[in-house]
PAVO-176907 format. One record per residue (C-alpha): x, y, z. Coordinates in pm, whole numbers, plus 50000, padded with zeros to 5 digits. Layout:
XYZ
...
END
This chain:
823961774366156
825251752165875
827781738666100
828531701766188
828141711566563
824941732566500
823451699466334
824381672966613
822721700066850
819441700066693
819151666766622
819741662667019
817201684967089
814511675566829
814831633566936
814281652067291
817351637767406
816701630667848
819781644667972
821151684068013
823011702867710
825771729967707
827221740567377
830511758067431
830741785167229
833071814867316
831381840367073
827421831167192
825511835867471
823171809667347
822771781067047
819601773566924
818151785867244
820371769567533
822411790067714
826341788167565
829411786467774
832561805967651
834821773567733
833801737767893
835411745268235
832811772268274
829891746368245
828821745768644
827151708568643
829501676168573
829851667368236
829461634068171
830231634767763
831671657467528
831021659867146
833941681366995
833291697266630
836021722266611
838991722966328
841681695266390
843741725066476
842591736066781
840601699066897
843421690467128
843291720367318
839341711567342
840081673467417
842681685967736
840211713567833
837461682767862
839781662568073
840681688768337
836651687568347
836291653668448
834521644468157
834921612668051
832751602267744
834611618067415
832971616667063
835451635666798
833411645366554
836721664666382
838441650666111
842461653966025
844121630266202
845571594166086
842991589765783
845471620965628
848831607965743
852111630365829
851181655066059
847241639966129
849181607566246
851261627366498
847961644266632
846291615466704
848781602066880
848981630767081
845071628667164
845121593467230
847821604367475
844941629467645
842551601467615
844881581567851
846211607868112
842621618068171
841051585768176
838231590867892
836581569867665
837171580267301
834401571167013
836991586266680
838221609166554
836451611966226
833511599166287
829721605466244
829001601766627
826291576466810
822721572266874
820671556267162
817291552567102
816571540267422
813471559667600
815541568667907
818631583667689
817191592767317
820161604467235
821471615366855
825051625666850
824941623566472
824701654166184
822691625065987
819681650065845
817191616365899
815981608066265
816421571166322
813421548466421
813391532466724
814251491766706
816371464366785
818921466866525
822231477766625
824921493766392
828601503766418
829931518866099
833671527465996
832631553965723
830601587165867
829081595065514
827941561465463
826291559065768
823791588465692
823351569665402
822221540865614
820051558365845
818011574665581
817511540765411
816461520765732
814281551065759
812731541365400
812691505465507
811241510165841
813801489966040
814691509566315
817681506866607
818631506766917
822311517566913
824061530966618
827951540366636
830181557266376
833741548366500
835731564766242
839321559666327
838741536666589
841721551566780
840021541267161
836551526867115
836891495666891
834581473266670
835391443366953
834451467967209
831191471667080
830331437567015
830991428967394
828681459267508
826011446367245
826251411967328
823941413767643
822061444467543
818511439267580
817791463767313
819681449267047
818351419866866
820901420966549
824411432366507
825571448866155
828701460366103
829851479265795
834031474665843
837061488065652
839551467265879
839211445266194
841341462366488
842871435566651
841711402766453
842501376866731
840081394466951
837641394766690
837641361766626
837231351167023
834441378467040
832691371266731
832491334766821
830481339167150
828611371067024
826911352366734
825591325766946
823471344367129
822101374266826
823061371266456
825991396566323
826081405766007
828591425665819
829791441565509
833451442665465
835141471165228
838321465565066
837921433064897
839761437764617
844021449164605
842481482864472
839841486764702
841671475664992
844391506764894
841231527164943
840551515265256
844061518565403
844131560265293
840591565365425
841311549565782
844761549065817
845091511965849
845531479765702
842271460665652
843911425765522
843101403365305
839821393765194
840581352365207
841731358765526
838521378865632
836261355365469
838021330165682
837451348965997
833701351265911
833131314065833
834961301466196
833171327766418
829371328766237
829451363966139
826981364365823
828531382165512
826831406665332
828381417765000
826841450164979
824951474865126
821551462964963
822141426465085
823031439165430
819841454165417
817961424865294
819131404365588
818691429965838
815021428365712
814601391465761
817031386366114
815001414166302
811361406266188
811451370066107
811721333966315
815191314766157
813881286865951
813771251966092
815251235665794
816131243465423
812391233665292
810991262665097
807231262864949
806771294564713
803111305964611
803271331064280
801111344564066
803401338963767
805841312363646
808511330363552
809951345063889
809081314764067
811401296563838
814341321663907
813621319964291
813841282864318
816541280064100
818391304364342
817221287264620
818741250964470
822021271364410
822341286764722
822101248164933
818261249164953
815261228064879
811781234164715
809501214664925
807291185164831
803941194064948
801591165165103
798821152564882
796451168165145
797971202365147
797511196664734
793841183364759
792651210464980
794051237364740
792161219864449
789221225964631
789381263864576
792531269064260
791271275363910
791841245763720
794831261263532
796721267663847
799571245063909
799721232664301
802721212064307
805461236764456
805771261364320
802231271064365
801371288764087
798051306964096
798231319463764
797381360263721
794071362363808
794561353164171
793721375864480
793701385864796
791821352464914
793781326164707
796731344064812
795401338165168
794041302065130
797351292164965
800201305365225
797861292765483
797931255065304
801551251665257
802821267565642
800231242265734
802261210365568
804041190965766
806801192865523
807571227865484
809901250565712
809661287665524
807231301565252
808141330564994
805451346664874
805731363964495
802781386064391
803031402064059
800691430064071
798361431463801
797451465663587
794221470063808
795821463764156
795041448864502
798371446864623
797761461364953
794641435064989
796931408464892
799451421065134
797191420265427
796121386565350
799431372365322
799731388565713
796821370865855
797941338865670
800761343165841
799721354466218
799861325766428
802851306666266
806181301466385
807561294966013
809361318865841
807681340165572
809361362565315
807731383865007
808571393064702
805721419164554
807711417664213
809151458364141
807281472864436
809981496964575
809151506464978
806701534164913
804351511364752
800811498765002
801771464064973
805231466865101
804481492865367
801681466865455
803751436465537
806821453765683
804881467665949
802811431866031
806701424266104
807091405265674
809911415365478
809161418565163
812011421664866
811981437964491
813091405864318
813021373564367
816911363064412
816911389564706
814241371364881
815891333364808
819251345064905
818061363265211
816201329165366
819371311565219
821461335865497
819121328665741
819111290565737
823161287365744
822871308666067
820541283666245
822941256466055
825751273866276
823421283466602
823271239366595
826861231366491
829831218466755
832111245666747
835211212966888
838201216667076
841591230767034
843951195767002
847061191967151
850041174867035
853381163867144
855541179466933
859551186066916
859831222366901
863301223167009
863901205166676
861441225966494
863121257666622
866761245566553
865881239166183
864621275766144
867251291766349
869741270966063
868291285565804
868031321165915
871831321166069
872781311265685
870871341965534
868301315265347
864761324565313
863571288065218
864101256565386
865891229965175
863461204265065
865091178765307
865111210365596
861371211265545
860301174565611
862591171865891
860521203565972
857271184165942
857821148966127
859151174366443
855211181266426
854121144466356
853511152466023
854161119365759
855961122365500
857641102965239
861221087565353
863541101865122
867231115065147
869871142264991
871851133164752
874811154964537
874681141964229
874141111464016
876401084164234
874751092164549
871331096564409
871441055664354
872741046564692
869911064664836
867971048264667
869351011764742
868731025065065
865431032265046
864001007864815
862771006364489
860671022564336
861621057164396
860811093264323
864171114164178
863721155064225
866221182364142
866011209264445
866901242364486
865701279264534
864551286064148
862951256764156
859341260064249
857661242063995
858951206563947
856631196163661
857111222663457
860681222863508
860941183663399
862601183763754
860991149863877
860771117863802
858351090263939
858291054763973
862151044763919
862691008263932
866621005263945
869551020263909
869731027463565
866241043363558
867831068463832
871171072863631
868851085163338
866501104363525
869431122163702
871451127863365
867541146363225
867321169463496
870761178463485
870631187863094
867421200463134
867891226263391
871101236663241
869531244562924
866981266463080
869821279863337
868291271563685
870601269263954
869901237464170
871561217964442
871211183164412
868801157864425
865931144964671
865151108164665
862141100064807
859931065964826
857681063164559
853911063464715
851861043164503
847921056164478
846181080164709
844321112664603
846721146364554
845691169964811
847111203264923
847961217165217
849521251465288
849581287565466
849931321865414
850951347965688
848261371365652
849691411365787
846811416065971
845041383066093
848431365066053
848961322765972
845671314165662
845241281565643
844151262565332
843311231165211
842161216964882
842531191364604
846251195964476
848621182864246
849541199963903
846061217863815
845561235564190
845461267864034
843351251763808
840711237564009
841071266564245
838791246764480
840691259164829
838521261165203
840701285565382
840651291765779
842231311566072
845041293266297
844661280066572
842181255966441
839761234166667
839191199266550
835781207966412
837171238066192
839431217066049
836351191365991
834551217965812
837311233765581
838111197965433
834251187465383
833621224465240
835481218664947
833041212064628
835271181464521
835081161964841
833421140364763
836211121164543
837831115464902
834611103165004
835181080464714
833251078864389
832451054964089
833691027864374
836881038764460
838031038764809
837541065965070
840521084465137
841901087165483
839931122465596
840551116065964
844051113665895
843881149765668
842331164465963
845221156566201
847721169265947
846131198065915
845511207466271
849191201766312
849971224266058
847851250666211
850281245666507
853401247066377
852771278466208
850941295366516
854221283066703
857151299766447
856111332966389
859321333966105
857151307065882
855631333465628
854871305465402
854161266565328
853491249265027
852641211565102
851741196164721
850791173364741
850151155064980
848961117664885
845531109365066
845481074565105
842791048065183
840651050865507
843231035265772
846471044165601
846981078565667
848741102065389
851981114265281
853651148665231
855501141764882
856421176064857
857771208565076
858201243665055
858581270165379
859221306765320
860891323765566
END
């Protein structure tokens, strides 16, 4: 008694779990009154799984003792394995060697267990102190401690599951695996994930894509920060990435992001008891101004709209409001209101025509009805296939009102922002249940080219493509860029650009520098040869002064107009080439407007991450300026995405800027950098 085994047992026997126990237990003759077996090869029936508790010390010896069995379902419980490094990493090599030579199935080590709520199994495998309510929400959880933390909450909630799995170290049984088994599950209605680091990330990604068109997945993802993902990598053993990249990974495939616990919650309230909105129109009924005003300006922030209700849905209120009520969206009732305006009113506006979800806010007063209000609210509701969500302002889940509409299948939220941001959630899901997910493009390319350039580079011990190195780099990929040319010094600097044509660009390259501008290491718009002469004879002192190696020059056409874009990548460790676009030029880190996404891109990814941006519309043009070329930004960066899924060496590109021009005339790459 006491022990972690001892609990897992009597939760198993007090959810009346449908199949046969043995504990193995060489100094009892029984456990909590079951007959005990000294070791598992003395059980007489087949085992089909095992649940091992015992110190890490002696587990293996369990684990192998299991196999000779036949068993073939493994949940270790046992902790002291790769989450402590040195010798744990050995050991769990050395079981997920067992795993393999006996053919089992391995949920861990150092995990919580599972549960199966399903009437036929009713199994609890878990030392969670809570029993779990039967649902349709299914969870699989990283961290054992938090997910007793979870189950006792849900309990407090009253959301209840079908499947819930604490994978621990993930050394066998996987995150990915679990979304495959859930995707078709009958039982399971909504996915949430609580994750410290992705597995395999290119599986993920495929996975997650087709899972989340069929039932919404929502996650919380630990480590988000350079401090927090250090945590992360000593509590599981592995790398979890970073959180750009993960963000990334979430916007492509549809997984919803939750950014803690509590929101995680809020949405699992909303996915498993309410319809997805139809559109972003929101009517709100309150009995006070103040929290309707914080709702819709939540709502507005978070891509939402406050409905304007039909004259009719307004005159039939009037029939029935208190003068002093305001009927206009939002409805305010003003504090006196009841359980019957409360009813009249939510019926009104999920009548109207123009209005796709309803939150209802109910400030209870000092004498209270908020259960009455609560169950009017329900039958206002019953018969509708709009989405409702509450807000009974404070009320924490033991209160009548909220135990009243959670169990008539309404959510209902402490504050106002929870409820906004939750219907917010659900309406970019349906945006991405309707959106074309595209095609992967293909181009021709040269990659012999391509691969000769890097090969160059590496042979000579360089970690950075010369300027020159990195457009050739580019055009091999159909990439445009500006025509330019080397040049060694001052002479040859002007017969490039005879060659090229006035006006030109001038730049002083090399490995320092990074930063042109700041460096005074560019000049634009040279009209002849003395403007070159003196531009070349600036850098020169200039970079001397402030002792920066360089090379030589780059003279490049000078590309009049066009808006300064960015392009670039980063090789992520764990989910490998980031993609990211933005606005660019001098005052990127600035702006720090970026849309990031996972190579390979489809067409429409690439779509999205350039619209996604909050200043796109100055390449939609503005104040009557032109449109910029987006079509032509799309294909560049789709190539990109290729090149770097291609050369595995490219760690990192820097393409700023790049000069959108007007609709029909493409862009330019003015400027290069690849890190090998």
């Amino acid at each position: 008694k006491g022990k972690v085994g001892y609990a897992i047992l009597r939760n198993l026997l007090v959810n009346e779990f449908q199949g046969k126990l043995f504990p193995v237990n060489p100094n009892a003759d029984s456990v909590q009154g079951i007959k005990a077996y000294p070791r598992v090869g003395d059980i007489p029936d087949p085992v089909d799984l095992a649940i091992v508790t015992v110190p890490a010390d002696v587990a293996l010896e369990a684990v192998d003792e299991c196999g000779r069995k036949g068993v073939r379902g493994l949940i270790v419980i046992t902790a002291g394995f790769r989450e402590i490094g040195g010798v744990g990493v050995e050991r769990e090599g050395r079981l997920k060697e067992l795993v393999k030579r006996h053919g089992m199935v391995l949920v861990g080590p150092n995990c919580m267990g599972v549960i199966n709520t399903h009437p036929d199994v009713q199994m609890d495998a878990t030392f969670a102190p809570t029993p779990p309510l039967r649902g349709h929400l299914s969870f699989l959880s990283q961290s054992g401690a938090l997910g007793v933390a979870i189950l006792d909450h849900a309990t407090n909630l009253k959301l209840g599951f079908a499947k819930f799995a604490s994978l621990g170290n993930k050394a066998d049984v996987s995150g990915n695996d679990l979304l495959v088994s859930w995707e078709d599950d009958p039982e399971t209605k909504v996915i949430l994930m609580y994750l410290e680091n992705f597995g395999n990330p290119k599986n993920f990604v495929r996975i997650a894509r087709q899972v989340t068109k069929k039932k919404p997945v929502i996650a919380v993802k630990a480590g988000r920060t350079e401090a927090g993902g250090r945590a992360t990598a000593s509590h599981t053993g592995s790398l979890g990435g970073s959180d750009i990249a993960a963000e990334a990974a979430f916007t492509q495939t549809g997984v919803i992001r939750a950014y803690s616990i509590e929101e995680l919650f809020d949405y699992a309230m909303a996915f498993a008891r309410q319809p997805l909105p139809r559109g972003k129109r929101v009517a709100i009924v309150t009995d006070a101004g103040g929290p309707a005003i914080m709702c819709t300006d939540f709502l507005i922030e978070h891509g939402m709209e406050v409905a304007t209700l039909s004259e009719r849905t307004i005159a039939s209120m009037r029939a029935w409001a208190p003068p002093e009520a305001s009927l206009r969206n939002p409805v305010d009732l003003i504090a006196s209101a009841g359980a019957a305006e409360y009813r009249k009113a939510v019926q009104a506006v999920l009548a109207d025509d123009g209005v796709d979800a309803v939150i209802a806010i109910y400030v209870p007063p000092i004498v209270t009805e908020e259960v009455n209000v609560a169950r009017a609210i329900v039958e206002a509701a019953k018969g509708s296939t709009k989405t409702v969500l509450c807000n009974f302002l404070g009320r924490s889940e033991e209160s009548p009102g909220f135990v009243e509409l959670v169990t008539n299948s309404i959510p209902s939220y402490l504050f106002p922002e929870s409820a906004a941001g939750t219907l917010a959630a659900m309406h970019r899901h349906k945006e991405y249940l309707e959106r074309d997910e595209g095609t992967f493009p293909t181009f021709e390319v040269d990659r012999g080219a391509a691969s000769r350039i890097l090969t160059a580079a590496k042979e000579a011990g360089r970690t950075r493509l010369r300027e020159v190195e990195a457009m050739d780099l580019l055009r091999a990929y159909g990439l445009r860029t500006a025509v330019a040319r080397a040049a060694a010094d001052e002479d040859s600097a002007v017969a490039a650009a005879i060659a090229i044509g006035y006006p030109v660009v001038v730049k002083a390259v090399g490995p320092a520098i990074v930063h042109k501008t700041e460096l005074g290491a560019v000049a634009i718009d040279l009209r002849d040869e003395k403007d070159v002469r003196v531009a070349c004879a600036r850098m020169k002192k200039r970079l001397e002064k402030a002792k920066v190696a360089w090379d030589g020059f780059l003279v490049q056409e000078f590309v009049k107009g066009g808006k300064e874009t960015i392009l670039g990548m980063t090789r992520d460790k764990v989910f490998g080439p980031v993609l990211a676009f933005g606005l660019g030029g001098i005052y990127v880190e600035y702006l720090k407007d970026i849309a990031f996404g996972l190579a390979p891109l489809t067409d429409m990814d690439a779509r999205r991450m350039i619209r996604s941006i909050r200043t796109y519309p100055m390449l939609e043009g503005v104040r009557g300026e032109a449109p910029s070329d987006v079509p032509a930004l799309e294909d560049a960066l789709l190539r990109l995405a290729l090149l770097v899924t291609d050369h595995d060496e490219i760690q990192e590109v820097d393409l700023n800027p790049v000069a959108a021009l007007e609709k029909g005339k493409g862009y330019r790459v003015l400027d290069a950098r690849f890190i090998l």
